[in-house]
VEXMIDO-408075 format. One record per residue: x, y, z of N, C-alpha, C in turn. Coordinates in steps of 0.1 Angstrom, whole numbers, plus 5000, padded with zeros to 4 digits. Example, Ala and Ser with C-alpha at 12.3 -4.5 7.8 and 13.67 -1.06 7.14 Angstrom:
<pts>
513249435078512349555078513249675078512849785071513749895071512950005079
</pts>
This chain:
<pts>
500849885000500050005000500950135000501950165004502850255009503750294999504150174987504250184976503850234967502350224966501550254956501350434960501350474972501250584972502550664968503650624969505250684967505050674951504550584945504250584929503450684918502250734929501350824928502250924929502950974939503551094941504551114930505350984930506151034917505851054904504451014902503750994887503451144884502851234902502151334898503251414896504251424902505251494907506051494884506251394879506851384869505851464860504451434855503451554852503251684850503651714866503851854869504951934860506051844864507151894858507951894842507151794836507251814827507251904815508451964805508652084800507852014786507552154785506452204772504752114769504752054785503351974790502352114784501052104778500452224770499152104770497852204769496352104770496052154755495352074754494552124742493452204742493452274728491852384725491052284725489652334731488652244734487652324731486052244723485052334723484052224726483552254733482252144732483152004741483952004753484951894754485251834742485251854730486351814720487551864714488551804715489951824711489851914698490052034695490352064681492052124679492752074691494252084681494451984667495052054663495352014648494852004640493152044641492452034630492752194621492852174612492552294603490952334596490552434600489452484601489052624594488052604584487952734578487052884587488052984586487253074589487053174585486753284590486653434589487453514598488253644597489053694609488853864603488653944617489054064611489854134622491054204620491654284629490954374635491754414646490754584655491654714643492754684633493554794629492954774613492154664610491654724597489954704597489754714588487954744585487854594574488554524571488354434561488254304569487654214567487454064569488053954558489053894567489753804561489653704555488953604548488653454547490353354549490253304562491453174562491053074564492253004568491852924580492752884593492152834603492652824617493352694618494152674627494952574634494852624649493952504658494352544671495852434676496252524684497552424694497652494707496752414715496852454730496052614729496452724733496552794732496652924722497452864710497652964699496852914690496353034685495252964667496453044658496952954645497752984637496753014624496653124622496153164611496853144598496453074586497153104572496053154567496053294556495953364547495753304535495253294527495053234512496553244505497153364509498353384498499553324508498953264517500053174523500953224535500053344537500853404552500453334565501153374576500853294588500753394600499553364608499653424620499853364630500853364648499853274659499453344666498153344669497153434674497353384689497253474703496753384716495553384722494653264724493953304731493853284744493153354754493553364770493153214776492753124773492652994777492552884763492552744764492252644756490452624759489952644765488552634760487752774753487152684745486452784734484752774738484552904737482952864743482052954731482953014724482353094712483053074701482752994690483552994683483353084668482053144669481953274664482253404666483153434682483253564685484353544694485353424686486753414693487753494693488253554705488853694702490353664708491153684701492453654700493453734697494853774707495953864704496853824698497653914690498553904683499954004689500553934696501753974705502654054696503254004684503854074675503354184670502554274666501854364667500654444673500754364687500154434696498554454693498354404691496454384683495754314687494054314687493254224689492554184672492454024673491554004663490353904664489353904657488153874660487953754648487853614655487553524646486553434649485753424634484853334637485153174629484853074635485452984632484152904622483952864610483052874598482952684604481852664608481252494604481152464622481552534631481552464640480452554652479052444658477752534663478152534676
</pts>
């Protein structure tokens, strides 16, 4: 018995500590890292609406552009509870952008 608990400790203990440990984007409790997903996106610095598509990972949505650009957007947690009015920062230029994610209710 005394074993099994020193085994638990170290199971949790290795868990914890583990580097680059990351959860996944979740909507609906389902996993959507790595799916690629078409959307819609529009910055707070322009007035135009983007057509892409999204990549969640953990936390970052990677936007590609049609002509093949890339963004990784952050959002403040991995769960998604709107995926119409997903609002997401762009650290490299200091911006908010507004994405809606096209097929998913």
């Amino acid at each position: 018995m005394h074993t099994r608990k020193i085994i638990r400790i170290v199971l949790g203990l290795a868990v914890l500590f583990t580097p680059g440990l990351s959860f996944a984007a979740t909507y609906k409790g389902q996993t959507l890292d790595g799916q690629v997903l078409p959307a819609t996106a529009l910055s707070e610095n322009k007035t135009k609406t983007y057509d892409l598509t999204v990549m969640f990972q953990g936390t970052d949505a990677i936007v590609t552009f049609h002509d093949g650009r890339t963004l990784t957007l952050s959002m403040e947690t991995e769960t998604i509870t709107d995926p119409h009015h997903l609002r997401v920062y762009n650290y490299d230029k200091n911006t908010y952008w507004d994405i809606d994610v096209v097929g998913l209710n």
